[in-house]
N, C-alpha and C positions, 0 to 999 in steps of 0.2 A: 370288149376286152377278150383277150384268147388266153384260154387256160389248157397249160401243158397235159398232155391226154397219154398215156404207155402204150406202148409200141404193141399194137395186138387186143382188143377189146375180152372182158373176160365174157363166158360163155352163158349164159344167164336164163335160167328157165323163165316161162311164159308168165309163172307167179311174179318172179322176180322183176324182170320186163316192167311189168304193168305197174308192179309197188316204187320201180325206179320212177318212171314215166309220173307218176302221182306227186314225188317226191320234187318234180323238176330241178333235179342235181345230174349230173353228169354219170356216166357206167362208173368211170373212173377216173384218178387222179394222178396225177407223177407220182405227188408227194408219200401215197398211200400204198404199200406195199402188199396188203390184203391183197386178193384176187378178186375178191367183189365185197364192197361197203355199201351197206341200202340204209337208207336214211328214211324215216317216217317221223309222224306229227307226234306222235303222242305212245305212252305205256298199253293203250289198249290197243291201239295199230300192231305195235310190235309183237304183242302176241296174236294179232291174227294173223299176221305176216312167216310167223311161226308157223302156228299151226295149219296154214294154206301150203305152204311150203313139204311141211309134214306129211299131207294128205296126199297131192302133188307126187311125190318121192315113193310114197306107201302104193298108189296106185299103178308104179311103174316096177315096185320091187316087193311086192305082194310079203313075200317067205324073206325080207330081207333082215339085217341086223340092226337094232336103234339101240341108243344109248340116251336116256333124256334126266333133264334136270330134276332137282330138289330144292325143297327149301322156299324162299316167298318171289323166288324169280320166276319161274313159270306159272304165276297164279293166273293171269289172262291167257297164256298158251292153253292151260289147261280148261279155263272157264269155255274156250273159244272153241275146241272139241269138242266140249260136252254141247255146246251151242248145233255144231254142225250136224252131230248125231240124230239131234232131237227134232230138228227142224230143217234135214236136209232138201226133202220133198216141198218146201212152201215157195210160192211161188216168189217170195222177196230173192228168198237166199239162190231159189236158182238163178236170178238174173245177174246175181255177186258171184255167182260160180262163173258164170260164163263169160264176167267180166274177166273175171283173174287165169281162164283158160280152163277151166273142169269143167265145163259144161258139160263133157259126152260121157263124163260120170252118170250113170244111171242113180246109183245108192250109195252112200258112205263106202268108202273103200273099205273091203275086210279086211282087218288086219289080225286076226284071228292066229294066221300064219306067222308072225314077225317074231325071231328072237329079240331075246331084251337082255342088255347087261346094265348094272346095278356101276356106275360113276366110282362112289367112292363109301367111304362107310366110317364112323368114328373108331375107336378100337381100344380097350376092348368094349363092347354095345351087344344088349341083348337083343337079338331081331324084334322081338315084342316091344318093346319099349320105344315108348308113344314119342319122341325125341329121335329115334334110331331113321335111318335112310330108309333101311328095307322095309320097316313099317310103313313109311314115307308111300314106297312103290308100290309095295302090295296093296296098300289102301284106297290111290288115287292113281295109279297107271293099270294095274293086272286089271280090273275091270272092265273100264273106260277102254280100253283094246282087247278085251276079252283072250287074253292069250292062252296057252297053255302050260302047263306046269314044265313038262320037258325042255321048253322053249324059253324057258327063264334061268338066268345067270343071278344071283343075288349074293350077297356079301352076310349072309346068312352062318353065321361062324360057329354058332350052336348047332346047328342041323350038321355041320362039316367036321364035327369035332373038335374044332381049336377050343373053343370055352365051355364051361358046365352047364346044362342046365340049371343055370341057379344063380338069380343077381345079387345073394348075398353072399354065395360065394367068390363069386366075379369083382364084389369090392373087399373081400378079406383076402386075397390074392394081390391084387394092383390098388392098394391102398389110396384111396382120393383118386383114382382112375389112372392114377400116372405109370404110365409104361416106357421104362428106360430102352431105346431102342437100339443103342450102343451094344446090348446082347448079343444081334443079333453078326455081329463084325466075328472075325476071326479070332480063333484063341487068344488069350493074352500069351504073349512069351514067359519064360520062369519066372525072371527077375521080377515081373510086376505083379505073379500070383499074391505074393506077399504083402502086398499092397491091395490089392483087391480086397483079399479078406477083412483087411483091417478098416474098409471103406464100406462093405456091406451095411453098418449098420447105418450112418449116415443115408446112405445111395437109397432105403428100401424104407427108414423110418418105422420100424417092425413097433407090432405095440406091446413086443414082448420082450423080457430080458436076456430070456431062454436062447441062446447063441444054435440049440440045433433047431429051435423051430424058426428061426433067422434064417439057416441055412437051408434048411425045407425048403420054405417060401421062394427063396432065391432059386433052388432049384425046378422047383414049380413053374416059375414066371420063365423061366430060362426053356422050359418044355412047352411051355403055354406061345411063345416068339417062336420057335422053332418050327410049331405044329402052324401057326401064322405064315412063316416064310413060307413053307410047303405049299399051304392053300393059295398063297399070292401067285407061285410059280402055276399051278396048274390052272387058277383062272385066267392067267395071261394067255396060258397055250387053249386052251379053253376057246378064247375068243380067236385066236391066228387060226384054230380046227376049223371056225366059223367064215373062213373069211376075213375077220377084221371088222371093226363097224362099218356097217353102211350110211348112218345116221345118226348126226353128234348135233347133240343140242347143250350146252352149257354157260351159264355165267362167267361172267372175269371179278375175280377180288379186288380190292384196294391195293392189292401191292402188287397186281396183275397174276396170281393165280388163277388158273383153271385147272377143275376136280380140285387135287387138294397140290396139286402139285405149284410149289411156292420158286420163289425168287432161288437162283443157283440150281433149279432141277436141269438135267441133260434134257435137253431133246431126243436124248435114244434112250430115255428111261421105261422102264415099264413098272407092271403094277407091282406093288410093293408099301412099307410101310412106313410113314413116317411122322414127325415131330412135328406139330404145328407150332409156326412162330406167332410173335403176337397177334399180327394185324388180322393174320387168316383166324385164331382163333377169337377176333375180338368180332369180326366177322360171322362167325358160327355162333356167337352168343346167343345168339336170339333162334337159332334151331336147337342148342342145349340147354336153355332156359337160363343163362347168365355165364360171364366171363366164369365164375368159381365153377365153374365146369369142364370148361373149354380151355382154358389157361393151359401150357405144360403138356396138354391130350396128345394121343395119337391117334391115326387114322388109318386106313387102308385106300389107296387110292389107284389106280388104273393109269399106265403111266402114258406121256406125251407121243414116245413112238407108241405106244396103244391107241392112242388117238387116229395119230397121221397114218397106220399102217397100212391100210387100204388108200390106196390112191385115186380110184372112181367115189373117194365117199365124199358125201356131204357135210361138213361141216360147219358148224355156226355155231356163233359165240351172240348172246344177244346181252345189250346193256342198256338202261334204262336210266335218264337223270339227271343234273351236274355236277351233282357228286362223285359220277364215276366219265366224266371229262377228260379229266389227265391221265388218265390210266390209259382207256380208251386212244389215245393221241398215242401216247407211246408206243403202245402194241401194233397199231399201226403203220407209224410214220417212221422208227426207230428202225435201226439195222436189227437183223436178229441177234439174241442176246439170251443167254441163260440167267439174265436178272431177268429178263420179263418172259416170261415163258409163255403167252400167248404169239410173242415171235416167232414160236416152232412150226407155226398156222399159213406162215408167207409164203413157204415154198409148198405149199399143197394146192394143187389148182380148182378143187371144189370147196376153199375153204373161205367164208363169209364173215362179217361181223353186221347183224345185224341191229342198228342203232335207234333210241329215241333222237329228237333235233336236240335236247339237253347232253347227253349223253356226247353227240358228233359238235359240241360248239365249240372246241378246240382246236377242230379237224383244220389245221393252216389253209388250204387251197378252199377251201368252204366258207371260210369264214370270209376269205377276201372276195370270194364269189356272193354273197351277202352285204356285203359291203358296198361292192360294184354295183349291186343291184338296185340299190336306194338309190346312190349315185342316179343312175339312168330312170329312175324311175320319180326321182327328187322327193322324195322321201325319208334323205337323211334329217337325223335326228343328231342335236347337238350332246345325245351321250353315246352316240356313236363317233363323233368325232373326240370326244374325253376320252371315251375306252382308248379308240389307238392313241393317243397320245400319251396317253398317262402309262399305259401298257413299254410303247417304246421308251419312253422317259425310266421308267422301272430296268427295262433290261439292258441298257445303257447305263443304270448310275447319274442321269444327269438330271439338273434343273429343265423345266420345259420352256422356260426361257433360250436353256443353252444347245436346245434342238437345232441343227442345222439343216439345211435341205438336204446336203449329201445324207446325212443320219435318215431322216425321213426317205427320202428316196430309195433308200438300199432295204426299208421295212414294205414285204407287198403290199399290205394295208395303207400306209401311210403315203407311201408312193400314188395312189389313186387320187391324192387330194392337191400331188402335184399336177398333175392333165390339166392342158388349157381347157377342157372342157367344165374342167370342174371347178376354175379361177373366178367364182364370180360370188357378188354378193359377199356375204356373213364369211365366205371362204375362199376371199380373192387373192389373201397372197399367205404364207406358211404365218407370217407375225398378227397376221388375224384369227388366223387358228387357235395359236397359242393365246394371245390375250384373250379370247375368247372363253378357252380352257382356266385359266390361273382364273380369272375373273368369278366363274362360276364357282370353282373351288373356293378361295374366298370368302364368296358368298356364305356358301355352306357352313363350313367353319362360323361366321359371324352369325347364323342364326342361330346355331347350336351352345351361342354363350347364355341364350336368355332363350327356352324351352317352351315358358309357358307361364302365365301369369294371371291368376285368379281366375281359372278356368276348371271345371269339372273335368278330369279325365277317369275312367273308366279303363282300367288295365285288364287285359286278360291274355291267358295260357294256358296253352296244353297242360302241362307238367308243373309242378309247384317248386322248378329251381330255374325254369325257363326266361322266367324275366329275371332273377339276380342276376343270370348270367349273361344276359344282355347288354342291360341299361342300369343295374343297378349301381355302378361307380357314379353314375352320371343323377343321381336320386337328390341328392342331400338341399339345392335349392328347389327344385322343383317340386319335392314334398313342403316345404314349408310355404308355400304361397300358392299353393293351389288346393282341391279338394278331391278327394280319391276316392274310389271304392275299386275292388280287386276281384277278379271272377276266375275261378281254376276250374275246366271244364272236363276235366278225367281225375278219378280215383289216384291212376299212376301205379295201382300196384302190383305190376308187373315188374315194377325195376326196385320191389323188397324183397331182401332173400330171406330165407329159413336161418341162416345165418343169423343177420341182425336181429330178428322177433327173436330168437334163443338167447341172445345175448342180452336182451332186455329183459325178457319174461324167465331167466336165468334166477335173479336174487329175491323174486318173492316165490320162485318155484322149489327154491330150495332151504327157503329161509320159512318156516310157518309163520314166525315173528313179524316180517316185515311187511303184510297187510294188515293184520289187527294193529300195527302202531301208525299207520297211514290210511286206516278207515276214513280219516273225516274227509284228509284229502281224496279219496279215490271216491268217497258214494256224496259228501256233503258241499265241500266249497264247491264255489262257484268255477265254471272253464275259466273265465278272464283271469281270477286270483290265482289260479296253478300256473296258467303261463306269464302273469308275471312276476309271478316266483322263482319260473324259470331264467328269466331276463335278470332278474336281482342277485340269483345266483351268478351268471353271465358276467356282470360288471364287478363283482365280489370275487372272479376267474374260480372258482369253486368247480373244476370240472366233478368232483367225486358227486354234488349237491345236484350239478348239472345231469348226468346221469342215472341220478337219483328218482329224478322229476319226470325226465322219459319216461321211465318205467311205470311211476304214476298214471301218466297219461296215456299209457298203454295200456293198463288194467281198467281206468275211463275207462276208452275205449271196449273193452272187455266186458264190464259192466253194461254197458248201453244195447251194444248190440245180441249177448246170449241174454240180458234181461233179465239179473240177479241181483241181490242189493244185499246181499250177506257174503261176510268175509266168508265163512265155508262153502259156501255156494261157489265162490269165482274160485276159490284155492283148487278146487276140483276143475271146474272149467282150465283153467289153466294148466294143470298135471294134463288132462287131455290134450291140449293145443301143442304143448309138448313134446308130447308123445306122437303124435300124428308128426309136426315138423320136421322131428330126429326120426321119422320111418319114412317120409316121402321122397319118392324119385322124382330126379331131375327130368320135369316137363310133364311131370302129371299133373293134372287140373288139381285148384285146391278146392275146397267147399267155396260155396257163397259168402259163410262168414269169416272164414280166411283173407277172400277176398275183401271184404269187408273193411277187417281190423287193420291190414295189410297198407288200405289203400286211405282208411283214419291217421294211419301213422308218417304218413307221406302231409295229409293236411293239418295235421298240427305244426310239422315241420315248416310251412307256410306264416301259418298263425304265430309261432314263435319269433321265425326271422322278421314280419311286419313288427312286432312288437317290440323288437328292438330300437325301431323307428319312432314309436309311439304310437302302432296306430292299433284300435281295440279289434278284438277277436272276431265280432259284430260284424264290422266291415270289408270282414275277407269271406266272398263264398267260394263254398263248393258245390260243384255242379252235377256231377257224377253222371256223365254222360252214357246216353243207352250204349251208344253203338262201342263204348270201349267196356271188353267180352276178352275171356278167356280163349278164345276163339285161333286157329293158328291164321286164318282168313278173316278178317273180324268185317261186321257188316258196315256198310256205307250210313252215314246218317242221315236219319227222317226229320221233317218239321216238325211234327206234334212233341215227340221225346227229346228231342235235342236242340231246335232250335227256339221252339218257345220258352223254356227256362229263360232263354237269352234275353229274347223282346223283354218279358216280362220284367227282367234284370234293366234293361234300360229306359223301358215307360218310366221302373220308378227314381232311376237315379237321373235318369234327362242328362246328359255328358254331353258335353263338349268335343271330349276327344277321346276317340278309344285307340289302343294297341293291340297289336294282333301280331303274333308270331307269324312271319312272313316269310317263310322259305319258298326255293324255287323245284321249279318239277324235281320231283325225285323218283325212286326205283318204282312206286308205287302209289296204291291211296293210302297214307300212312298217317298215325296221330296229327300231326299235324298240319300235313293237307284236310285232313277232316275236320278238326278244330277250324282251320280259316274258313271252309268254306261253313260252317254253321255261324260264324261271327258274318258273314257275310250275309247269307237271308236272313238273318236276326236284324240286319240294318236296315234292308232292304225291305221287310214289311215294319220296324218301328219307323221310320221317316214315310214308309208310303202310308202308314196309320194319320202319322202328324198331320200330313198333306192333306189329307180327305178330310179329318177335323177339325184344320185349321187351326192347327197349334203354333202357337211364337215360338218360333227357332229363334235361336242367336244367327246374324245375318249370314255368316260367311257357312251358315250349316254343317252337318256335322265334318270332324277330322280326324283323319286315323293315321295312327305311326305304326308301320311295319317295323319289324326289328327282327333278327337274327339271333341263334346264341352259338354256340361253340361250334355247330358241324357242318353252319354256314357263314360266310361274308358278303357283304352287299360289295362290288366293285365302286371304287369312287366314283365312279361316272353314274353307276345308278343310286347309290345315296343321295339325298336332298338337302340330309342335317347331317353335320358332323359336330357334336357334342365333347369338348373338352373332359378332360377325368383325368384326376390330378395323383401322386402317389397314395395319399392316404386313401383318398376313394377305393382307390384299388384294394389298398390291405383291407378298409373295412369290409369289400365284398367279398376278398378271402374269408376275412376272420367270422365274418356271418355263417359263409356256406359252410363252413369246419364245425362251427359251432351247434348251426342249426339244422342241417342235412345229414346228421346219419348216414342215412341209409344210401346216401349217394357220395361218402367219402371213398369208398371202392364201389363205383358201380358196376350195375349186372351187366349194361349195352354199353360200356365204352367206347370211345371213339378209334379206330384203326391207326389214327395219327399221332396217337397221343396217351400215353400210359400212366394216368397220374390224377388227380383230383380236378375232376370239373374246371372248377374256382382259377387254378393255375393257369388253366389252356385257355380260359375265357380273360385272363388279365395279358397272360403273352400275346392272346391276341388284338386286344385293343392294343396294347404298346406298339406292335408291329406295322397297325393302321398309323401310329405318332408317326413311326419311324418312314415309314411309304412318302406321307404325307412331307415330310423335311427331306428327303430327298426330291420330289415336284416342284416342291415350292420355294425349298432350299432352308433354311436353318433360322438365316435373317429376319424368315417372316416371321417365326413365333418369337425370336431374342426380343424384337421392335415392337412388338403385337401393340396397341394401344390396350388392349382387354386383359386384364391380369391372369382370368383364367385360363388364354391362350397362351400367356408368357411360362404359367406354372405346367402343361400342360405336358402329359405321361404318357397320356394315351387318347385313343377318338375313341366313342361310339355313333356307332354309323345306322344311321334311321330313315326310313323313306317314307315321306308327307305325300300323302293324299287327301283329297276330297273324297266323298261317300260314295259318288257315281263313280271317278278312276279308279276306286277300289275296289269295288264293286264287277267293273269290266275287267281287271286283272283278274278277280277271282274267278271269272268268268271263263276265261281263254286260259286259264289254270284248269280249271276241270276238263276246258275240251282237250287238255293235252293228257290226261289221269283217265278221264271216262267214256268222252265221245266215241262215235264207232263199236259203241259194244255188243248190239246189235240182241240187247237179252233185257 
């Protein structure tokens, strides 16, 4: 099959060359506007492909200008340098040098010489602060390239005099960090002075009543922006002094920003200061240690013509994932547009996107070229022929019944399955296709009425709201005729803010009364009796009793781990905890027992919601996995520490079927890549245990259901079970998560897509699976359904059925696309 190719191939260095050639995709594509799109296997490829390129660039521009990333996107670029440093002389890595074309590199290229400019920066940000960008550089770049002090651009706002020395004066100035940047616009005309005035106090939230120290402040902030814009204008000319960057390495956001510059930026914007919207700030959560950070902030950022202004420079955008799919497709494939401002990148002829294969699975001309490929190579799989159908069927609006040939024909994908070549067999004419399609779907549907039936399953998760938001609609038969035990393999307390522990640890830190009248509860009953006190409160709807009871079981808590058993004992611990909370900065490590208490309060919230169910406190563990660490890089998981808890966990409950949160590659090795792959050698030596001792499996040996929650969807075609979930199912797993999740009814890491409770975006989106589903298959099938819960049915939950070995080998070729090639 011939795939359209642009007039003129792009120019491609000798790294690039080699990385394409490996990747076996084409230089280029029609559809793909970029100048050059390099496609690799995996998150670790990608940053070595980076940092080869980097060296590559450094070797031929010695004194040149770079600009490189922050934040958890370059952790393999980076890891991948420090690789090359350390071990550039061995004889492995020079045979990979000479592959990729450095060979007549003698030594690490110096880069000794290279300026450096600083991306983007939050604002206002103390440079020291462990959360700050420049911190960021100075601690993992100025090194690592040994550069020199003259030869550094940093966003360093204290040293330049826009901010004080002093981060408590920094938040008694821009209260809660918010920076109206509206300042920064031209006078108001008369007419509106009047109004201004009378809106300061609103606009600034002063925590005084005092109207001139109202007016200070405003005055202040208004000098504090001013002395801002000055610094923006001079490190823009700063860098035009420099040349422009030579070498641009950065991320694309969800809403397709890169730096900070978001959806509506000019492409002849430069650096300058602005307001983050949501998605970029929901984005940045996890570098400002939670949304109550990041919400509302501003930034300093280096603008798009800052980017492109150099026209010999190298650019690259690198993305890792399929979570950042769509994004990636548009920036791409879209005409240029000031909605997606990675478009500003097409008309630059050194300007790259370098992709994981997650990442580019959107890529149109790629995908059919994948597609073709099984074709010819007979290899197709019947959910690659659901995907296009179901796909085409969706973007049409139609039943797959009412697929026509013209309709398939006019879809590249779909058109492949029209070729006399491809006429034979299982897929000899379009109404085999389809029935083939509907049939399978069907199926699925029909298995998902009836889950599981006196069978042991063994549930586990990352996070203790991972499975309500799942499968929990889909609970209510399948708990009652089977037998469960529940495994939560991380603390989780990274997603508690200072926030909610203040708001609980609030009424007995301010009340002396309300421990000594709750002693028995907090040092004597029993855990099972407290929570389900909490449950009795619950069905009684008592939220004041409900609230009441947290706080209980957060002084537990408190109790157990500083190891006090007297009211004055903890009353004091607690004024401490306090105190330390109401002083800590955003992204400073907490103690151990912070962490601790932090990450107790997340698994009772566990223990409660099962209890709701009926099931005892007993039967929910927690795991508290090594490798989840305060860490901003947090370590890969070991057998001894992490995965044995696991075995151990199913020698003694012998299950039938376990669950495992099943997401697909993403940015990184992140909780939940780590959690699957430790449920994964946790399988893999308790069945290869059973096997050597000769133990009685139940015949069809073990089973595992993948599942999804909020920030993934399985595609019908790769689903196996689709699970009915009827209105109430639904309200109840709202009314659980509202009830029983705290500290996840505003969370820290929200989703980019979605601004609102967990609970909501995890019901919208089963309903959306109902609604996919009735448009495929059409409306009839569920009115007609012989199965009631199909006929009552609101929404799907969508689950994928393995065996232990296909789970096993997913997990497998999951890592090779997260770790392999890392060559460390």
């Amino acid at each position: 099959m011939h795939f359209s190719k642009m007039q003129g191939q792009p120019n491609l260095t000798p790294v690039e060359q080699e990385f394409v050639r490996e990747s076996q995709r084409q230089k280029h594509y029609a559809s793909e506007h970029i100048p050059g799109v390099i496609e690799v296997a995996n998150v670790a490829a990608l940053g070595k492909l980076v940092s080869l390129r980097f060296l590559e660039w450094v070797s031929e521009h010695p004194a040149g200008v770079v600009s490189l990333p922050t934040g958890r996107t370059p952790e393999m670029f980076i890891a991948y340098l420090k690789h090359f440093r350390q071990n550039w002389k061995e004889s492995s890595t020079q045979v990979e040098l000479k592959l990729y074309g450095l060979g007549g590199l003698a030594c690490f290229p110096d880069t000794s010489q290279l300026k450096f400019v600083q991306l983007d920066e939050f604002f206002p940000m103390h440079p020291d602060h462990k959360t700050s960008f420049t911190h960021y550089v100075r601690n993992l770049y100025f090194p690592l390239l040994d550069l020199k002090p003259e030869n550094i651009l940093t966003m360093d706002f204290v040293s330049a005099g826009v901010l004080p020395d002093d981060h408590n004066a920094c938040a008694s100035i821009f209260e809660n960090g918010i920076v109206n940047v509206d300042l920064l616009r031209p006078a108001m005309a008369d007419e509106e002075v009047e109004k201004r005035d009378e809106d300061r106090n609103d606009r600034w939230n002063a925590a005084t009543d005092d109207k001139a120290v109202k007016d200070k402040k405003y005055d202040v902030q208004v000098a504090i922006l001013a002395k801002a814009h000055s610094f923006a204008k001079k490190y823009e000319a700063q860098v035009r002094a420099w040349g422009g960057i030579g070498f641009w390495v950065g991320g694309i956001g969800p809403d397709g920003h890169i730096a900070f510059n978001m959806p509506g930026s000019s492409h002849n914007s430069q650096t300058r200061i602005v307001t983050l919207n949501y998605p970029t700030a929901a984005a940045a959560s996890g570098d400002l240690g939670g949304i109550e950070f990041s919400r509302h902030k501003a930034a300093l950022t280096i603008g798009l013509d800052t980017i492109t202004f150099n026209k010999d420079a190298a650019l690259i955008v690198m993305a890792a994932g399929e979570g950042k799919a769509r994004v990636v497709a548009e920036a791409i494939e879209s005409q240029p547009s000031t909605e997606i401002p990675a478009t500003c990148l097409q008309s630059h002829p050194g300007a790259r996107f370098y992709v994981s294969s997650g990442a580019a699975s959107l890529l149109k001309e790629r995908r059919t070229e994948t597609l073709h490929r099984k074709i010819m190579e007979r290899s197709l799989l019947d959910t690659d022929v659901d995907s296009t159908l179901v796909d085409l069927a969706l973007r049409l609006n139609k039943r797959l019944v009412d697929l026509s040939e013209e309709d398939v024909g006019q879809d590249s994908r779909g058109a492949l399955f029209l070729r006399p070549s491809t006429r034979k067999g299982p897929h000899a004419s379009l109404q085999t296709l389809v029935e083939g399609t509907v049939r399978r779907l069907e199926g699925k549907i029909s298995r998902g009425t009836v889950l599981a039936r006196g069978r042991r399953i063994l549930h586990t998760a990352p996070h203790h709201d991972d499975i309500m938001l799942s499968y929990h609609a889909a609970l209510p038969d399948l708990m009652a005729t089977n037998t469960h035990r529940f495994a939560y393999l991380t603390s989780g307390f990274h997603a508690v803010t200072n926030g909610y522990m203040l708001s609980i640890l609030r009424p007995p830190h301010e009340d002396a009364a309300f421990l000594r009248e709750r002693a028995s509860l907090i040092f004597e009953t029993p855990y099972p009796r407290v929570v389900e006190a909490f449950v009795a409160a619950h069905r009684e709807r008592s939220t004041c009793l409900e609230a009441e009871l947290e706080s209980v079981l957060c002084l537990r808590q408190m109790s157990a781990i500083w190891e006090v058993t007297k009211v004055e004992a903890l009353q004091q611990e607690v004024a401490g905890v306090v105190a330390f909370l109401t002083q800590q900065l955003p992204g400073d490590k907490s103690p151990v027992k912070i962490q601790l208490l932090k990450g107790a309060m997340r698994e009772t919230e566990a223990d409660r919601m099962w209890a709701l169910r009926g099931v005892d406190p007993s039967q929910v563990k927690h795991l508290r996995s090594a490798f989840y660490t305060d860490d901003f890089f947090t370590p890969l998981p070991t057998i001894e520490e992490d995965a044995m808890p696991m075995v151990r966990m199913l020698e003694d409950f012998k299950p039938d079927i376990v669950t495992v949160a099943f997401d697909p590659e993403g940015t990184g090795p992140d909780t939940h890549y780590k959690v699957l792959q430790v449920v994964a050698q946790a399988t893999r030596m308790y069945e290869s245990a059973d096997e050597m001792e000769s133990v009685a499996r139940s015949p069809s040996g073990l089973t595992v259901w993948g599942y999804r929650n909020v920030w993934f969807r399985f595609h019908m075609a790769e689903a196996t079970v689709m699970a009915p979930v009827n209105d109430a199912g639904l309200a109840e797993m709202n009314d659980a998560f509202l009830t029983c999740f705290s500290t996840q009814k505003s969370a820290s890491f929200p989703a980019p897509d979605y601004d609102g409770p967990f609970s909501h975006w995890s019901e919208a989106s089963q309903r959306a699976q109902r609604q996919q589903l009735g448009v495929v298959l059409g409306e009839d099938f569920f009115v007609t359904h012989p199965d009631a819960s199909v006929r009552a049915s609101s929404g799907y939950v969508f689950l994928k059925e393995m065996d232990r070995d296909a789970f096993s080998k997913t997990a497998t070729q999951l890592r090779g696309r997260m770790e392999s090639d890392r060559g460390m």
